[in-house]
N, C-alpha and C positions, 0 to 999 in steps of 0.2 A: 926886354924879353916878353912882356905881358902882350905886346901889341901885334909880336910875332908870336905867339900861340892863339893870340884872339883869333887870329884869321887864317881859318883853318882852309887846307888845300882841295876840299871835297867837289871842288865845282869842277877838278881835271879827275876825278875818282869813278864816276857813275860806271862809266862802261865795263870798268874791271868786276864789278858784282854780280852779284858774291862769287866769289873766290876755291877754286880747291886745289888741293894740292900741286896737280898737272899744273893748273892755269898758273898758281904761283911759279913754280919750277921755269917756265916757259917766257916767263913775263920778258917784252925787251927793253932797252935799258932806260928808255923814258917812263915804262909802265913803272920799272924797278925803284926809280930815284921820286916820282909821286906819291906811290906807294911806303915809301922809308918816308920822306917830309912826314906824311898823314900820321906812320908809326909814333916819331919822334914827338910830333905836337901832341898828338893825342895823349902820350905818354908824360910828355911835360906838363901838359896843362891838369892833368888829373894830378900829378904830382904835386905842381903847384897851389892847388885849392886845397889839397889835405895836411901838405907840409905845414904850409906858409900860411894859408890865406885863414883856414880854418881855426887856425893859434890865435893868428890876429885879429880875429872877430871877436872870442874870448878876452882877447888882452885887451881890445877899444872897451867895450861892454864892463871894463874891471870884476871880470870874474877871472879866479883862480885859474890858471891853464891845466886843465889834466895832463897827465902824463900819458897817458896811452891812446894809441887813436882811435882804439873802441871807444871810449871816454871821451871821446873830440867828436868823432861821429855819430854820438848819440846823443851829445848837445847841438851840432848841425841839424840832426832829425826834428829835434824838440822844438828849434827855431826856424825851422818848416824851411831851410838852406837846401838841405837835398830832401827829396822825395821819400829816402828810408834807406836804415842801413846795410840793410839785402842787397838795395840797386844799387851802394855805393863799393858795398863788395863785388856784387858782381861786372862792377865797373872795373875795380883791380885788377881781379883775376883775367879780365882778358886783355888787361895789360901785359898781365904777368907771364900769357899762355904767348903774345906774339913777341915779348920781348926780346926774345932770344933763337933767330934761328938756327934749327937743326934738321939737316938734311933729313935725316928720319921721323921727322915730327912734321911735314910739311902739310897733312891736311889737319893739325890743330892748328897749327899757326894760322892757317888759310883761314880755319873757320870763326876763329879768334879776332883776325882782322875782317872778316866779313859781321861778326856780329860787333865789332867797336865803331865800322861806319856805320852802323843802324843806329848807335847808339850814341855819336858823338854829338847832335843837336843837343842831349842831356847835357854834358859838360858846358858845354855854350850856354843853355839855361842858365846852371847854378852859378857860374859867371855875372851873367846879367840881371837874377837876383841879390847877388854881393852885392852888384854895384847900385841897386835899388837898395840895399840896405844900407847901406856908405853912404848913402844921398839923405834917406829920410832917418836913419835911426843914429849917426853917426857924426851928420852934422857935414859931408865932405862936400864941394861946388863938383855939381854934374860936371861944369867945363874944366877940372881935375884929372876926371877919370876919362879915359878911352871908353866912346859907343860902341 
C-alpha cells in the first residue's frame, strides 16, 4: 500500500487546476477517474502518516503513545516531522471537505481539491522526512524502505 500512495497521480492533474464547481460538475470520465486516484491517495496517505506512522515513531523512540491525535501531532511538531499543527489541520480538513461528494457542495469540494493539489508535495515531504528519520534515528537500511 505504501508504495501505491508514494506515488502520487499529479503529473495527469495539472490541466484540471484549479477546479470549480462547473469545471468539476462537467469533468469527463478520464478527468473524473484521475481526479478520484489523486482524492483517494491524498486521502490515504495523510491518513496513513497520522494513523499509523505517527504512533509508530512514538512507539520506535519508546515513548508512551498518546492517545489523542492532538497529542500525536504536537509531538510530530516538536520533532520537527511536520511543519505545525495548523498545517497539519489544515491538511485534514480539506480532506474532509472533498471527501464526500455532494452535488450541492460542488464548489467546496472543488476548492478543497484544488487547494489539496497545492498542497500534496507537503505530504510527500513528511513522508520522506519519516524515511530520513527511520534511516538515521531508528537505525532502518535505506534499501528497506521505498525512495
Amino acid at each position: 500500500m505504501l508504495r501505491t500512495v508514494w506515488r502520487y497521480p499529479s503529473s495527469g492533474l495539472p490541466g484540471l487546476f484549479p477546479l470549480d464547481g462547473h469545471a468539476l460538475e462537467v469533468l469527463d470520465e478520464d478527468a473524473r477517474e484521475k481526479l478520484d486516484a489523486f482524492r483517494v491517495r491524498f486521502s490515504g496517505l495523510q491518513d496513513l502518516l497520522a494513523s499509523k506512522l505517527f504512533r509508530g515513531i512514538l512507539l520506535l523512540e519508546e515513548e508512551e503513545t498518546p492517545q489523542s491525535m492532538l497529542d500525536i501531532l504536537n509531538a510530530m511538531e516538536k520533532r520537527e516531522v511536520i511543519s505545525s499543527f495548523d498545517d497539519w489541520k489544515n491538511l485534514r480538513d480539506l480532506r474532509n471537505a472533498f471527501m464526500h461528494e455532494y452535488l450541492d457542495q460542488l464548489e467546496i469540494c472543488a476548492d478543497a481539491l484544488t487547494g489539496a493539489h497545492a498542497v500534496a508535495g507537503e505530504l510527500i515531504k513528511v513522508l520522506a522526512t519519516n524515511r530520513k528519520r527511520a534511516i538515521n534515528h531508528v537505525g532502518l537500511n535505506s534499501g528497506d524502505l521505498p525512495e
